[in-house]
N, C-alpha and C positions, 0 to 999 in steps of 0.2 A: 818627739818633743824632749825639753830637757829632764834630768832625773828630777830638779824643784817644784817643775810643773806637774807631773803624774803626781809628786806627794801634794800640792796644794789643791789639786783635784780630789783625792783620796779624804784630806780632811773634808774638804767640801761634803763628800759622799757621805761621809760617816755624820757630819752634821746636820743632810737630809733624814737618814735614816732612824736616826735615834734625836728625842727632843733636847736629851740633855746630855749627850756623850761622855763618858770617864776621857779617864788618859788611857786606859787599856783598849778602849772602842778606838780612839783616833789611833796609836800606834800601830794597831791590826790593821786599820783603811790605810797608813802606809806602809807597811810593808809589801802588803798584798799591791798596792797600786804599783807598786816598782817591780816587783816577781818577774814579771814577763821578761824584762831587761837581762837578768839575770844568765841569758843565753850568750852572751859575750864573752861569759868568763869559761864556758863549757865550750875546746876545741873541736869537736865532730859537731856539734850544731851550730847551723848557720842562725845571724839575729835576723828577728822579725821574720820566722818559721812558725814554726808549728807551738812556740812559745805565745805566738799571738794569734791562737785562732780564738772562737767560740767553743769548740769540744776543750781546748787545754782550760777556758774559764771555766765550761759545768764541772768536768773531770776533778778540777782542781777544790771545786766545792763538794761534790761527792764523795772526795777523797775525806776530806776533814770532817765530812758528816759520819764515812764508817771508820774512822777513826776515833772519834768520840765516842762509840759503844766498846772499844776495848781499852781504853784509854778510864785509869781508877784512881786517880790522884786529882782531887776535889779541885784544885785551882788550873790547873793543870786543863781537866775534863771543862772549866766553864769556857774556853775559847775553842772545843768541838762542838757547841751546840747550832741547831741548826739558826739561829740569827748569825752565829760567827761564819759561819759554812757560806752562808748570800753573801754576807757583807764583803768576803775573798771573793767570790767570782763576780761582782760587783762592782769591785774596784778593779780586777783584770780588766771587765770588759768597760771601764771606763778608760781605762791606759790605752785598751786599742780603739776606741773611738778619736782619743788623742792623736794617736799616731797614723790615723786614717786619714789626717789633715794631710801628711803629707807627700812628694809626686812619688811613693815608692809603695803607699797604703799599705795593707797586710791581709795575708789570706787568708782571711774569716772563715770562711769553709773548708781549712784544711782537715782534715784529709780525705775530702770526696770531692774538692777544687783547689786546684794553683793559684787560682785565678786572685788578684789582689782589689783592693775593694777599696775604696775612697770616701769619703765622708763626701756627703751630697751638696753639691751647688761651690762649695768653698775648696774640697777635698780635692788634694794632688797641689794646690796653688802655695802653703806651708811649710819653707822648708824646718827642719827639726833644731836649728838653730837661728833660726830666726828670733831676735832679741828682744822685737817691740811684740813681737805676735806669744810668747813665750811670759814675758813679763806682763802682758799684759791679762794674759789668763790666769797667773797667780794672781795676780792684783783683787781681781774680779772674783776668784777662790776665795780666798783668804780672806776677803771683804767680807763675804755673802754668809761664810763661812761664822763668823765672829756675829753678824748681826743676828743671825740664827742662837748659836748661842748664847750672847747675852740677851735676847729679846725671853 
């Protein structure tokens, strides 16, 4: 999917999770929602590898949970606790649920499977530029998104 769509998915996330999110809660659900991508710009890794499995989303929350016990700079330390820790591997594993849509899926079980995995019934039939399919999941985001927090 597109980079707009994992970030409108990502606030989405952040505005299930928390009732009334800051602007530091939404920026976290994206950055973290895009991370995975991030493998494009690194030449020895292939994209939609091991950037997108299930272990690189826990790893990636574990990482920032022992991080936040060494880590003594007050403002700093409040984005390794453990709600910020879910909220990153959260919004990874919403990026690959995204990009499970389509015919190239990702291999959620790497690395004890290759095997690449599809989101069910719809998965494989989206391709990642697809512009109604794309735009219309921000739409849908960013709606649900906004009704949440202004409700």
């Amino acid at each position: 999917m597109k980079l707009r769509t994992h970030i409108a998915c990502g606030i989405l996330l952040a505005s299930l999770v928390t009732p009334d999110p800051s602007f530091g809660v939404l920026c976290w659900a994206v950055i973290w929602s895009v991370v995975s991508d991030f493998d494009v710009y690194i030449p020895t890794v292939r994209h939609r590898a091991v950037t997108h499995s299930l272990a690189f989303a826990l790893l990636s929350g574990a990482l920032l949970l022992a991080l936040g016990k060494s880590v003594t700079i007050p403002v700093v330390q409040t984005f390794f606790t453990p709600f910020y820790s879910a909220l990153a591997s959260l919004c990874i594993i919403s990026h690959l649920l995204l990009d499970s849509l389509n015919p190239a899926g990702v291999p959620l079980f790497l690395p004890f499977s290759t095997k690449r995995v599809r989101f069910p019934v719809i998965g494989g039939k989206i391709r990642s530029d697809n512009l109604i399919a794309n735009v219309g999941i921000q739409i849908i985001a960013i709606w649900v998104a906004i009704r949440i927090i202004l409700l």
